[in-house]
N, C-alpha and C positions, 0 to 999 in steps of 0.2 A: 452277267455279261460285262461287269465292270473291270473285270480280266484280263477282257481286249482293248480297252481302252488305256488298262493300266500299261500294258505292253506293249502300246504304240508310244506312248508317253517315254517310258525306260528305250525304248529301239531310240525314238527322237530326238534325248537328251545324248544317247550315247553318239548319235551321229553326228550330231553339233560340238558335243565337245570332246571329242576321240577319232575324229573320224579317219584319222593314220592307222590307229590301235585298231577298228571295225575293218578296214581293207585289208591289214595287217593276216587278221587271226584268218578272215577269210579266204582269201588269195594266199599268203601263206610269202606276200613280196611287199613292200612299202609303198605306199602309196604314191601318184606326185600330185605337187600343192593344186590341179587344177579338177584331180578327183576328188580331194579334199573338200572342196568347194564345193563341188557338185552334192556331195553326200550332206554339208552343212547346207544345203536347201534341200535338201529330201530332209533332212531332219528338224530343219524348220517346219515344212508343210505337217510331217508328223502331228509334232508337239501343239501345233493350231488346231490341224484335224481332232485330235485325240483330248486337245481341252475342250473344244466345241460341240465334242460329242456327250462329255460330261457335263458340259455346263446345261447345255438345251438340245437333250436330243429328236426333236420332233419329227414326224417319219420325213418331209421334206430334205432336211439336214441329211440324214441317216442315208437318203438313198442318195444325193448328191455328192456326200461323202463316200460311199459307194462307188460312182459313176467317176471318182477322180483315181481312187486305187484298182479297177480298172484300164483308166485309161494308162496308167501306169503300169499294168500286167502288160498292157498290149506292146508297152517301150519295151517292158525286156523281153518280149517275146521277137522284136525284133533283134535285138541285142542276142538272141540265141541263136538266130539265124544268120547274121553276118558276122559276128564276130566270134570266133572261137577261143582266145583269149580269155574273154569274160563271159564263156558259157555258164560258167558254174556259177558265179556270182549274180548273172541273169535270172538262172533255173531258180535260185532260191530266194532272191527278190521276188522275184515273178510269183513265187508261191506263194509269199508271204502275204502278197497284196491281193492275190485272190480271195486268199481266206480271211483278212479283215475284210473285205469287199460282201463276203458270202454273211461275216459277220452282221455287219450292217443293214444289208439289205433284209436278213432275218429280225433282225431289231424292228425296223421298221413296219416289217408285218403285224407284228404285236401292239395288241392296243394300248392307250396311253394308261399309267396307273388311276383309275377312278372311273375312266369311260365304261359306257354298259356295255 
């Protein structure tokens, strides 16, 4: 599972320090500087989530980590419903953060290394 964690880390760094290039390839149009922004704190939260999860993942952590990507499906869940624009960019965040979410929470289930 350390997979996923590596891959929020690599998603996080790129969105903090590219995040023209990540709107870019996506959208397929340049970003303007106040999406850029927006994505340099989604890739903040990343790179915190995604160290915290390797530094101590205790199920606590795991499922509140969880509960924030989440509550982050449900933003572009709304983003897929009113804006058309950024549906596509919605749909595939929105899935992304389901499935580290679905990640985590399964993490979580599993007992710690050593417990009986």
């Amino acid at each position: 599972m350390r997979l996923m964690q590596g891959t929020r880390l690599v998603w996080g760094g790129l969105l903090v320090a590219a995040p023209g290039v990540a709107l870019e390839v996506v959208t397929g149009r340049p970003g303007t500087p106040s999406q850029e922004w927006v994505l340099r704190v989604l890739g903040t939260r990343h790179l915190l989530q995604g160290g915290l999860d390797l530094a101590r993942p205790t199920r606590g952590l795991l499922r509140y980590g969880a509960a924030v990507d989440l509550l982050h499906a449900a933003t572009c869940a709304g983003a897929v419903a009113l804006s058309p624009a950024w549906r596509r960019v919605a749909l595939l965040d929105g899935a992304g953060a389901v499935g580290l979410a679905a990640g985590g929470l399964f993490r979580a289930r599993r007992p710690a290394p050593g417990a009986p």
